[in-house]
C-alpha positions in Angstrom: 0.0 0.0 0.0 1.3 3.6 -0.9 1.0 6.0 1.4 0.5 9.9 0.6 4.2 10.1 0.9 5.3 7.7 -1.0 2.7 8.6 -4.1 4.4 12.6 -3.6 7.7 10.9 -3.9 6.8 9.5 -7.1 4.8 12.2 -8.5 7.7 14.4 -8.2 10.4 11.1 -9.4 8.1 11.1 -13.1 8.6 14.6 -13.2 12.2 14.8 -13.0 12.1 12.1 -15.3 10.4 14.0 -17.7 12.9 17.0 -17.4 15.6 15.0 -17.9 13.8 13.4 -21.0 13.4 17.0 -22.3 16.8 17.9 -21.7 18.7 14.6 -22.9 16.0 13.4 -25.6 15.3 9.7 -23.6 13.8 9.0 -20.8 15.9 7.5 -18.0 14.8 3.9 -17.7 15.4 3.4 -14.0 17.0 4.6 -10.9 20.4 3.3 -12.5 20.5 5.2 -15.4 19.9 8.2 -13.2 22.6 7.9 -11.0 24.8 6.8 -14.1 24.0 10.2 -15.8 24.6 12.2 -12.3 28.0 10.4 -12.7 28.7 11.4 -15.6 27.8 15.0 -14.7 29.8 15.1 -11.5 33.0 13.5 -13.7 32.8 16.2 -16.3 34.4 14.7 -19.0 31.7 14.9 -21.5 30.8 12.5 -24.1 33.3 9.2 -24.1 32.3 5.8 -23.7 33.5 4.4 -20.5 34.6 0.7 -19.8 32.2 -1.5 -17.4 34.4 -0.6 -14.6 34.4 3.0 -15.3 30.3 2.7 -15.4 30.1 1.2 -12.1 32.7 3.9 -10.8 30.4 7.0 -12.1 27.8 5.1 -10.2 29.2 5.4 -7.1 30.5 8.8 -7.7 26.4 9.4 -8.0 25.5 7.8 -4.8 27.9 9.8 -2.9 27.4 12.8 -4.5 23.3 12.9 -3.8 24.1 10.9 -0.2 26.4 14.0 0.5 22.8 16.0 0.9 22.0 13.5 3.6 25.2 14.3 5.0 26.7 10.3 4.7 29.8 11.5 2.5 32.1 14.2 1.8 34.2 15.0 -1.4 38.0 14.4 -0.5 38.8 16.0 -4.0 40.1 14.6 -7.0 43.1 11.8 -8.3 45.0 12.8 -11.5 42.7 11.6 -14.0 40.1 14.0 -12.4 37.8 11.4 -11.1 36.4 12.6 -7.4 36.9 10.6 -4.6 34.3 10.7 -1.5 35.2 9.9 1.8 31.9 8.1 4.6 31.5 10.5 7.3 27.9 9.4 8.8 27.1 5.2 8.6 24.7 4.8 6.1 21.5 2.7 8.4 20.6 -0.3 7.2 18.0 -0.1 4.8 15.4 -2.7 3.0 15.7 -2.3 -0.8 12.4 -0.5 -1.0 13.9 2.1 1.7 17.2 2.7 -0.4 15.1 3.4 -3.6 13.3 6.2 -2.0 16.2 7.4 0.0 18.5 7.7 -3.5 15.4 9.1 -5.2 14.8 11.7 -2.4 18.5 12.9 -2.9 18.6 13.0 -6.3 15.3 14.9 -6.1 17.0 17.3 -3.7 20.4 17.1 -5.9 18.6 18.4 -9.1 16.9 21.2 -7.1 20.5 22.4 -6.1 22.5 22.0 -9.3 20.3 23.0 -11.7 18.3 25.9 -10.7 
């Protein structure tokens, strides 16, 4: 059962989705994708393709970027190649699946808000 929370959370999910489908030209199809654009955003290396390990690295450059709102990490700054590093500064709680969905989407909802005004 969704509560009235829950159904805001999504409301406002589909309509970031939307933006981001107006600004990219498709539709992010999932949470992933998401965070894998944010990555590629926070990187700043433009357009390249990236190996599978460099995807799953702008991944979690995404989740500590947004979790940084929630105050779980900090930047430490960057290596050579100009990849960001994060550095854990709150334990994350332990969360069911369903909770760490809706805490990513909340901080990606606030993330949006605060980069791209």
């Amino acid at each position: 059962m969704i509560n009235d929370k829950d159904a805001e959370l999504e409301l406002e999910w589909e309509k970031l989705l939307g933006k981001v489908e107006n600004l990219i030209g498709k539709r992010p199809a999932d949470l992933n994708a998401m965070l894998f654009l944010i990555g590629i955003q926070e990187l700043g290396a433009g357009y390249k393709t990236f190996s599978k390990e460099e995807k799953q690295d702008l991944m979690h450059i995404a989740v500590c970027k947004v979790l940084s709102y929630g105050g779980f990490y900090e930047l430490e700054g960057l290596d050579p190649d100009g990849w960001p590093h994060w550095k854990l500064i709150k334990e994350l709680p332990h969360f069911e699946l369903n909770d760490q969905e809706r805490l990513l989407k909340i901080n990606i909802l606030e993330y949006f808000e605060n980069e791209f005004q």
